[in-house]
DRENKOLSE-932731 format. One record per residue: residue in one letter; y, z, x of N, C-alpha, C, O in turn. Coordinates in steps of 0.05 Angstrom, whole numbers, padded with zeros to 5 digits, always signed. Layout:
<rs>
AYZXYZXYZXYZX
...
</rs>
This chain:
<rs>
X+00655-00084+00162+00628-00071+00164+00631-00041+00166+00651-00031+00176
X+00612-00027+00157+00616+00003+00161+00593+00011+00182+00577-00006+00189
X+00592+00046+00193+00582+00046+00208+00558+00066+00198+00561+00085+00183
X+00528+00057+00214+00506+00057+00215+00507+00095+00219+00514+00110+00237
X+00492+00105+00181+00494+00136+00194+00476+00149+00207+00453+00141+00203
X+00480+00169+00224+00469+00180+00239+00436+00187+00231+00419+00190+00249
X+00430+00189+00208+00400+00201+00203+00386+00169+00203+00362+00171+00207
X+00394+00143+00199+00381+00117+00208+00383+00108+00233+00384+00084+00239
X+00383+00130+00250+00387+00115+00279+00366+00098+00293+00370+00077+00306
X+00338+00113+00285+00321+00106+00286+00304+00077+00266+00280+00069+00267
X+00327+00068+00251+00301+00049+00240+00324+00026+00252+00348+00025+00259
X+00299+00010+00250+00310-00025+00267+00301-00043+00244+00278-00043+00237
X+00324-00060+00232+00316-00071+00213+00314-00100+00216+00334-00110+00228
X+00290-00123+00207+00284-00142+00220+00269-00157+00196+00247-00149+00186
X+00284-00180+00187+00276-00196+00169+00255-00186+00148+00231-00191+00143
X+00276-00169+00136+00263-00159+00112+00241-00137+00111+00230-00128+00091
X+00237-00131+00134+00226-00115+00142+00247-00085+00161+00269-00082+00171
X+00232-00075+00159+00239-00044+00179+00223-00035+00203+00199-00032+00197
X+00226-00030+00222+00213-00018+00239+00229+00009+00254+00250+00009+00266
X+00209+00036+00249+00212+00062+00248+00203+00067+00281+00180+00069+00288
X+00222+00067+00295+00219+00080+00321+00198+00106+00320+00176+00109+00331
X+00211+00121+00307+00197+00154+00311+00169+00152+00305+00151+00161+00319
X+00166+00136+00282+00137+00132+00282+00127+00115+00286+00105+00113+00275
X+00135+00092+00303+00120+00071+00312+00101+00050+00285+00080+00039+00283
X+00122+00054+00272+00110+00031+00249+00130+00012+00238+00154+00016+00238
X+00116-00013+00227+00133-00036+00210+00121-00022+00188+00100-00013+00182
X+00154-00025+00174+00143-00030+00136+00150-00058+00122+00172-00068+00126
X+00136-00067+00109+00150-00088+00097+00138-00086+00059+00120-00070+00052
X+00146-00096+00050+00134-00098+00018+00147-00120+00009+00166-00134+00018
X+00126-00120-00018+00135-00152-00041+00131-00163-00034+00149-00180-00035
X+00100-00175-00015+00092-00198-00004+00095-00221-00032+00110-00241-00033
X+00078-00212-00052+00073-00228-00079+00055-00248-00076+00055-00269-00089
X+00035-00240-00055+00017-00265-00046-00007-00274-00073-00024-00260-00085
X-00001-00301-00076-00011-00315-00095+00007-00320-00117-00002-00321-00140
X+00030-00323-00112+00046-00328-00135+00047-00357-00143+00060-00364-00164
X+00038-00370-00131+00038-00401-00130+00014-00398-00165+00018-00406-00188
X-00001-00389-00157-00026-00389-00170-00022-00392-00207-00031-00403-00227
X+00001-00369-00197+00016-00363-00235+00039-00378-00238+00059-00374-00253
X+00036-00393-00227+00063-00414-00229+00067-00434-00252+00048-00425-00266
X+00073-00446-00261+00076-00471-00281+00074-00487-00270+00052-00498-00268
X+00098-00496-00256+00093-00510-00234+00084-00529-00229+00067-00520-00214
X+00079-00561-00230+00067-00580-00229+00052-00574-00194+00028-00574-00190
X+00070-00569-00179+00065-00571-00150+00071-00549-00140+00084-00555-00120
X+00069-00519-00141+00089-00498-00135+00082-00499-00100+00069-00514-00085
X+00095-00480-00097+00106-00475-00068+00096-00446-00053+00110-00425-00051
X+00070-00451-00043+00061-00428-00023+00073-00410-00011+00064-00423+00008
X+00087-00390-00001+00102-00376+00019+00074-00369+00042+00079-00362+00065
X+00049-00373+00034+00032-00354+00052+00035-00364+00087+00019-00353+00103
X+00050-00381+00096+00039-00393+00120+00059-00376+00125+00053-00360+00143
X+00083-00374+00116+00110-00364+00120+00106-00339+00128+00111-00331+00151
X+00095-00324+00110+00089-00288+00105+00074-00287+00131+00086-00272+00147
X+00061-00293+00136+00031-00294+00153+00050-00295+00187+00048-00277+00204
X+00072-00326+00190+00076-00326+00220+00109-00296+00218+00117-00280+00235
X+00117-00300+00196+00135-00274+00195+00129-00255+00207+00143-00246+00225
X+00101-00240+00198+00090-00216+00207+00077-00209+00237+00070-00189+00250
X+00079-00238+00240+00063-00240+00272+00084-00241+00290+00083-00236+00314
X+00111-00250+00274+00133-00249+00295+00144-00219+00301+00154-00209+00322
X+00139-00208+00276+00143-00173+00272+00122-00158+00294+00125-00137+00306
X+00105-00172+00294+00078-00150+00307+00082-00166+00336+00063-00162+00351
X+00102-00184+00345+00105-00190+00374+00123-00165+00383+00118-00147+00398
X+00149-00171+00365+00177-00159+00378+00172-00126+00382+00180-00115+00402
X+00155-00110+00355+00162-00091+00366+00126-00073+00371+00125-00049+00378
X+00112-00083+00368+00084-00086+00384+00075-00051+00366+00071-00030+00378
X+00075-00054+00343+00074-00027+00321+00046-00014+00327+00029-00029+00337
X+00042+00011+00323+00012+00030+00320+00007+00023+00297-00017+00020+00294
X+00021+00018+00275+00024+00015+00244+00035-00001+00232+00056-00009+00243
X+00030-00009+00214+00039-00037+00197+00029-00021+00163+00006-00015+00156
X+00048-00018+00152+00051+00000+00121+00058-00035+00101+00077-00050+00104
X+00039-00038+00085+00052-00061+00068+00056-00041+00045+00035-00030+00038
X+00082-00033+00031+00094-00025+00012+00090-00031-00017+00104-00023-00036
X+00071-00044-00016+00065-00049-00052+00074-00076-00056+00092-00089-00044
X+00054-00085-00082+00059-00114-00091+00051-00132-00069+00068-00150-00065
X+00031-00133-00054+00019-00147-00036+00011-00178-00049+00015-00202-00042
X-00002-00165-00072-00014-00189-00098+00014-00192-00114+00030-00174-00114
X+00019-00217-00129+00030-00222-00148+00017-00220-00177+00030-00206-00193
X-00011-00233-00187-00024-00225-00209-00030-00201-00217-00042-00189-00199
X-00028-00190-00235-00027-00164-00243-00067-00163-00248-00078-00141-00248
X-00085-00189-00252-00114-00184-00274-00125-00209-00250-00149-00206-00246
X-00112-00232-00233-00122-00250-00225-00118-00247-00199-00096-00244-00187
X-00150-00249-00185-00151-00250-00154-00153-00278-00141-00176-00288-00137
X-00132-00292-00136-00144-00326-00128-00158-00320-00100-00154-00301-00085
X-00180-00347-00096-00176-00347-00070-00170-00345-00046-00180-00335-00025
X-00144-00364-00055-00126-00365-00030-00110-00338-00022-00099-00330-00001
X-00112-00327-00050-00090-00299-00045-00108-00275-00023-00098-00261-00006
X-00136-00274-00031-00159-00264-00017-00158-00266+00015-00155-00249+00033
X-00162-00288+00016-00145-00298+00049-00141-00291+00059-00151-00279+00078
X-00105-00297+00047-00078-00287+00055-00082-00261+00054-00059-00252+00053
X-00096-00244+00053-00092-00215+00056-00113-00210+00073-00111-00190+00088
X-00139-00228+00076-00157-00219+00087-00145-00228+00122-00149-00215+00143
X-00130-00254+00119-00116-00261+00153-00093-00243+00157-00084-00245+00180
X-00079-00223+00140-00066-00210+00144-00075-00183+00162-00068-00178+00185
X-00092-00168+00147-00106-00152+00168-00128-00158+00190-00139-00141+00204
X-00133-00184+00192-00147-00189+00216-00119-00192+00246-00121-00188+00271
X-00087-00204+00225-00072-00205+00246-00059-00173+00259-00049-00167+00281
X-00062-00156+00236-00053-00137+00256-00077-00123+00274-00075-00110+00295
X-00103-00131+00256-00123-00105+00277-00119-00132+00307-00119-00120+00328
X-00117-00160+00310-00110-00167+00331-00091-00155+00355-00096-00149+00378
X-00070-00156+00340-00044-00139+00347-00044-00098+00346-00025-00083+00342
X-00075-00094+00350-00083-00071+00343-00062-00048+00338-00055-00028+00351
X-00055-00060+00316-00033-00036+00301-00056-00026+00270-00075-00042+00269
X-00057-00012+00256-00065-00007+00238-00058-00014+00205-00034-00011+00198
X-00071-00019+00193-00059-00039+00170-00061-00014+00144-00083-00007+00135
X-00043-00004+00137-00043+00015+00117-00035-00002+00080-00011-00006+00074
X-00049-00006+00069-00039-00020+00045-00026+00016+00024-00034+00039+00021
X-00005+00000+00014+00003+00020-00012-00001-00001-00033+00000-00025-00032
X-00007+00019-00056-00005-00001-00085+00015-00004-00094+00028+00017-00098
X+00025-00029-00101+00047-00024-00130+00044-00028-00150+00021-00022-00156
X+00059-00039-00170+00050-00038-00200+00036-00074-00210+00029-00080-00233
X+00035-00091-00189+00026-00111-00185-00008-00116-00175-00024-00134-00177
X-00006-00093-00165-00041-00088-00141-00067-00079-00157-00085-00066-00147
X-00066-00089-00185-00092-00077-00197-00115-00089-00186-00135-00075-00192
X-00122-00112-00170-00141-00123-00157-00134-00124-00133-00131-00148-00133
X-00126-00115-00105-00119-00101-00091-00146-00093-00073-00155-00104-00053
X-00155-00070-00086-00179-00062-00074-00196-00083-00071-00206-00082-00048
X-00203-00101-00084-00226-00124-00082-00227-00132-00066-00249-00135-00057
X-00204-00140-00053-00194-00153-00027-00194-00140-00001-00208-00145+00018
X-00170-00117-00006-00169-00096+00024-00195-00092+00030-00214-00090+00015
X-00192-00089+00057-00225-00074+00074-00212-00049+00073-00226-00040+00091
X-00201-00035+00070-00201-00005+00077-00186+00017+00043-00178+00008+00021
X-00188+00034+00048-00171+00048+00022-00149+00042+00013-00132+00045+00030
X-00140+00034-00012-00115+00027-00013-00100+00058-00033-00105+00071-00053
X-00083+00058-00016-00063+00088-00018-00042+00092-00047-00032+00069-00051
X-00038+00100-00056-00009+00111-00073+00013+00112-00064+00035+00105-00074
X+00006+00124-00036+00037+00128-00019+00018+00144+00012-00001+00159+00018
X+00041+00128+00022+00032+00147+00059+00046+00167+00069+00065+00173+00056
X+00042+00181+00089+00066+00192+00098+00054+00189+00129+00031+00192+00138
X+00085+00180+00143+00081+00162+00165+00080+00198+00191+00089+00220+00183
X+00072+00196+00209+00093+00217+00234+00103+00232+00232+00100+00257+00232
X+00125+00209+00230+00157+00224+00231+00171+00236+00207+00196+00237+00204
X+00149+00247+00189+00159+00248+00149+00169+00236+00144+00191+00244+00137
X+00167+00205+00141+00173+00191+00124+00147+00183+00099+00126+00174+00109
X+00149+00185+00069+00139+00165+00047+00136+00147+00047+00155+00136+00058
X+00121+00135+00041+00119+00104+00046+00103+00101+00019+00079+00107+00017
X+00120+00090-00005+00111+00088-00036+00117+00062-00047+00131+00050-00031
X+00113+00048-00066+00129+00019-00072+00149+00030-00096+00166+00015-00106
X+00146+00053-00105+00175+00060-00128+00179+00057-00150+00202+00059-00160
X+00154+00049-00165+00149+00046-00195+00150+00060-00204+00158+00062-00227
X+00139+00082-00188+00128+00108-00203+00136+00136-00171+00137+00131-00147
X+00139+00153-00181+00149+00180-00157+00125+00184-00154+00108+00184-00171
X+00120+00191-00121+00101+00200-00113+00097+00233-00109+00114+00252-00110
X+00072+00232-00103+00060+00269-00100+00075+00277-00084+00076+00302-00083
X+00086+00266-00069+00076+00268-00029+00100+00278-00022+00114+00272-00042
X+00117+00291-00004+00149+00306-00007+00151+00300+00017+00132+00305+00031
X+00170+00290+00027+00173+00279+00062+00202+00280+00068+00220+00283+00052
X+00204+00276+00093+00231+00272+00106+00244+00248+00091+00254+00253+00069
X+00244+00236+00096+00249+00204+00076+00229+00194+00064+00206+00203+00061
X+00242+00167+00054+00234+00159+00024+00237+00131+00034+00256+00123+00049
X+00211+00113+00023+00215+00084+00036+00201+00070+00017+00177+00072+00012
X+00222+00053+00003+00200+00037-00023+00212+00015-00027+00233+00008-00016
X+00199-00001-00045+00209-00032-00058+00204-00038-00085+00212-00020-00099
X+00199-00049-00091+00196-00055-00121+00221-00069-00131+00217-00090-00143
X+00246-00061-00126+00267-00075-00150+00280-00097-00131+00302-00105-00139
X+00270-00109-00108+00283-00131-00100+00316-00131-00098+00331-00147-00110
X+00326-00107-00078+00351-00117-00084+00369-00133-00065+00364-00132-00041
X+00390-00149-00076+00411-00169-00064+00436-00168-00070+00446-00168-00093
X+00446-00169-00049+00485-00169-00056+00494-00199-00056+00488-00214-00037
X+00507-00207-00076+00523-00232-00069+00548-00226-00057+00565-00210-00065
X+00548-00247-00024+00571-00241-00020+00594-00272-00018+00595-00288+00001
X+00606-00273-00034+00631-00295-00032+00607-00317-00046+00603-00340-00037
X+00591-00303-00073+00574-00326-00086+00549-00330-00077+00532-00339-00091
X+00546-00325-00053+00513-00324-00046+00498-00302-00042+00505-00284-00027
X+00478-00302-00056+00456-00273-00056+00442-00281-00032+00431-00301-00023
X+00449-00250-00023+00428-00248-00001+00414-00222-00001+00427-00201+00000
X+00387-00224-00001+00370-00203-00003+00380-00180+00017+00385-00187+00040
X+00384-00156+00010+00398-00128+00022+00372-00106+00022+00354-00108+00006
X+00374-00085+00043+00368-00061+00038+00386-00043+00027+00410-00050+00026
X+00378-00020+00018+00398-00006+00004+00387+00027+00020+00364+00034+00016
X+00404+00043+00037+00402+00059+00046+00428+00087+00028+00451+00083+00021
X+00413+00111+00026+00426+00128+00018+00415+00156+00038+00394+00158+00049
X+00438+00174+00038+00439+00203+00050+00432+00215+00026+00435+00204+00004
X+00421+00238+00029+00410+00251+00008+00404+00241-00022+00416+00248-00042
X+00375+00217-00016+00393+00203-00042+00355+00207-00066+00351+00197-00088
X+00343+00218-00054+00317+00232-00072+00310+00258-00056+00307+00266-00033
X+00308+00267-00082+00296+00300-00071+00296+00320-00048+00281+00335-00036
X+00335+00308-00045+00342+00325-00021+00340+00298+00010+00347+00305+00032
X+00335+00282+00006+00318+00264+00029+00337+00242+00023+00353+00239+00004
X+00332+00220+00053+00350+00203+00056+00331+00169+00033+00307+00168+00032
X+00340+00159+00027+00319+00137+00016+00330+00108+00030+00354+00104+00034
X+00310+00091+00037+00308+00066+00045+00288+00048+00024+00264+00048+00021
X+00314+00028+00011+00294+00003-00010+00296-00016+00007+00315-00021+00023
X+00273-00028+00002+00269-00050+00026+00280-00081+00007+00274-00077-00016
X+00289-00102+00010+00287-00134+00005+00256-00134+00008+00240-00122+00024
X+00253-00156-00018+00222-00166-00020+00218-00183+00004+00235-00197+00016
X+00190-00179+00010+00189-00191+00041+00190-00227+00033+00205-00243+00045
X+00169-00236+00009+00171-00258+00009+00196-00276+00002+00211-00269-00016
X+00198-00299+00017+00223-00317+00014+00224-00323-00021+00247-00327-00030
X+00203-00324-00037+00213-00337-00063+00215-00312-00083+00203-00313-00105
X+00232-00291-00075+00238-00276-00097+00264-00275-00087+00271-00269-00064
X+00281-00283-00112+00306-00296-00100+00329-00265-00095+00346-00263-00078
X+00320-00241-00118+00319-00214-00102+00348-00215-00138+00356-00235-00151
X+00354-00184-00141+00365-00173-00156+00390-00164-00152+00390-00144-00137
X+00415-00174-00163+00436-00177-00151+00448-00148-00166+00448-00141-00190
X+00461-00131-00138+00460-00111-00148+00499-00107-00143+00507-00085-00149
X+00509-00115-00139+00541-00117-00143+00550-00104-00166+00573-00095-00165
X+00539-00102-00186+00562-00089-00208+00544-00075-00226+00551-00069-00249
X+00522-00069-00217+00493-00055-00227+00493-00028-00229+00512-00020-00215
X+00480-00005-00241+00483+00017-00244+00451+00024-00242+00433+00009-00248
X+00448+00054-00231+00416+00056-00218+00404+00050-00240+00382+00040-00237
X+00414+00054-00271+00391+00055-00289+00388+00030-00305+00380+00029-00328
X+00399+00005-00288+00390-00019-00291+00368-00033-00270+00358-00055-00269
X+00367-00009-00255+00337-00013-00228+00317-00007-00240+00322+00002-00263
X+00288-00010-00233+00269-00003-00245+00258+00025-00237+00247+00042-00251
X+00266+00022-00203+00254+00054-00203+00256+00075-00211+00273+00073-00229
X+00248+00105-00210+00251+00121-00214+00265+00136-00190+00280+00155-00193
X+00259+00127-00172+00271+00148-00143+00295+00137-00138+00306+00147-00119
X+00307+00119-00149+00341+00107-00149+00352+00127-00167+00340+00127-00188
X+00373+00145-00166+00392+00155-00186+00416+00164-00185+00427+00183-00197
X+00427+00147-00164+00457+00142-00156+00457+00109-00144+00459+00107-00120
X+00457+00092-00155+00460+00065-00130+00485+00068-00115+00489+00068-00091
X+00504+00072-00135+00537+00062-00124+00547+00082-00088+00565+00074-00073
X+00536+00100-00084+00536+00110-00062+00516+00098-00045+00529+00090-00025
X+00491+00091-00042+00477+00078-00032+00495+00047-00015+00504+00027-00027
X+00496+00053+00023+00493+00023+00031+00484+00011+00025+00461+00017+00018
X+00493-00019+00022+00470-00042+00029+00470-00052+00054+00492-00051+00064
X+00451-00061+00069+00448-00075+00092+00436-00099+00086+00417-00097+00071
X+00443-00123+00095+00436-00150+00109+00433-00158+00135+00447-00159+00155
X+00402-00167+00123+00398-00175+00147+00410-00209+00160+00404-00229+00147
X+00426-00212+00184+00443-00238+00185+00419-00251+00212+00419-00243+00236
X+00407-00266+00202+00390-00293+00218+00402-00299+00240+00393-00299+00262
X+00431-00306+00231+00442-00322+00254+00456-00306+00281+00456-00314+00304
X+00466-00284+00271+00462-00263+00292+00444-00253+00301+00448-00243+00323
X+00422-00251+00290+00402-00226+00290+00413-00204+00289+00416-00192+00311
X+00419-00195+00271+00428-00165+00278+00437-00157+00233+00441-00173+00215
X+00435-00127+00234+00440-00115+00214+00469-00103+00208+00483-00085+00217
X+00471-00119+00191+00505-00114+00173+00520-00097+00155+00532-00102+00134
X+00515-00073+00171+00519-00052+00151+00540-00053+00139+00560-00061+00151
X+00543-00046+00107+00567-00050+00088+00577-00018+00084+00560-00001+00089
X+00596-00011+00077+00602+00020+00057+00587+00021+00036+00573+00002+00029
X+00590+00042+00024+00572+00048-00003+00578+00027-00022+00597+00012-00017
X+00564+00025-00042+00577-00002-00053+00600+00004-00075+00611-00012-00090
X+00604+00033-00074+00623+00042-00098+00647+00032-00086+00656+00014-00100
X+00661+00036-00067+00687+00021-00049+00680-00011-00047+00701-00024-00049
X+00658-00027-00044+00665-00050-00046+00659-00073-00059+00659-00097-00054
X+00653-00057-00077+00643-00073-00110+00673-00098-00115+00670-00123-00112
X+00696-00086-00123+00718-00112-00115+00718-00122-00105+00726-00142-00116
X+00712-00128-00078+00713-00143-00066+00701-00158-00049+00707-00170-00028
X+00670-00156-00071+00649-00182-00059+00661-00200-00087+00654-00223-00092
</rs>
């Protein structure tokens, strides 16, 4: 394992999610709620009960002012289901419970988005403590201390099994440290980034991966598994 650098001291990372001490917020992104909906699928498979007690376990442990969902909340790019309506509408009833504040960002998934949110839905935030808070499709206006996005789902296989990773870099956009988050929901099985090069990512704010950590998050410890850059240990996953 390598060791945790000094400018992330502050974030606490927690099932797929992040939580930012300095500024007293969870981020999470890539809910993909309603994916069932676009499914084939004779019978597909909901994540929403999942997403839903996930976030409430998030808004126990570290009791946030803020809750940032990172883009791709929706899965349909043109179709608002029902159920997906809901699931977003019990989503911010659970944090104004947990009276933290519910900040939605768009991603390139969120064209119906607004229909749903009760409040403005953003481009990108900037949290406190300068941090961005963007989903990474596209570079934002906004110039901050750090950089916090999702979009490309990424995962390290290690010894054959993918496991959804964050990917942390030092100076790794516009002078600034960047944090990609793992898609929050369980059924995106995540983008295996072991022998990948940035300009097989989709973002634009990736343009070095191979220096970029990955972190996993390990269940059975609870706790975050910081790796070296992945340029040293590309052999030897």
């Amino acid at each position: 394992m390598s060791v945790r650098p000094a400018s992330a001291a502050d974030l606490r990372f927690h099932d797929r999610a992040v939580y930012l001490s300095a500024a007293d917020a969870v981020v999470l992104g890539d809910l993909h709620i309603g994916r069932e909906s676009s499914s084939r699928v004779a019978a597909p498979i909901s994540d929403a009960d999942d997403i839903a007690g996930r976030l409430n376990a998030l808004l126990q442990e570290y009791e946030p002012a803020t809750v940032v969902f990172a883009g791709d909340l929706l899965h349909s790019f043109a179709e608002l289901p029902m159920t997906a309506r809901r699931t977003v509408e019990q989503l911010c009833d659970d944090c104004a419970d947990a009276d933290a504040d519910a900040i939605a960002v768009a991603g390139n998934h969120d064209d119906r988005l607004a229909d749903c949110w009760p409040g403005t839905v953003e481009s990108a935030t900037t949290l406190s403590d300068g941090t961005v808070v963007c989903h990474g499709h596209e570079k934002p206006d906004s110039r901050g201390d750090r950089y916090i996005i999702g979009h490309d789902h990424p995962a390290l296989a290690i010894e054959g099994v993918r496991r959804p990773c964050y990917l942390f870099g030092d100076d790794q956009y516009r002078g600034s440290d960047l944090l990609v988050l793992p898609a929050f929901t369980h059924l995106a099985g995540g983008v295996e980034i072991n022998r990948r090069q940035a300009s097989d990512l989709q973002s634009p704010l990736v343009a070095e991966l191979s220096t970029m950590q990955p972190v996993v998050w390990d269940d059975d410890g609870a706790e975050a598994l910081w790796f070296p850059p992945l340029e040293s240990i590309r052999h030897r996953l």
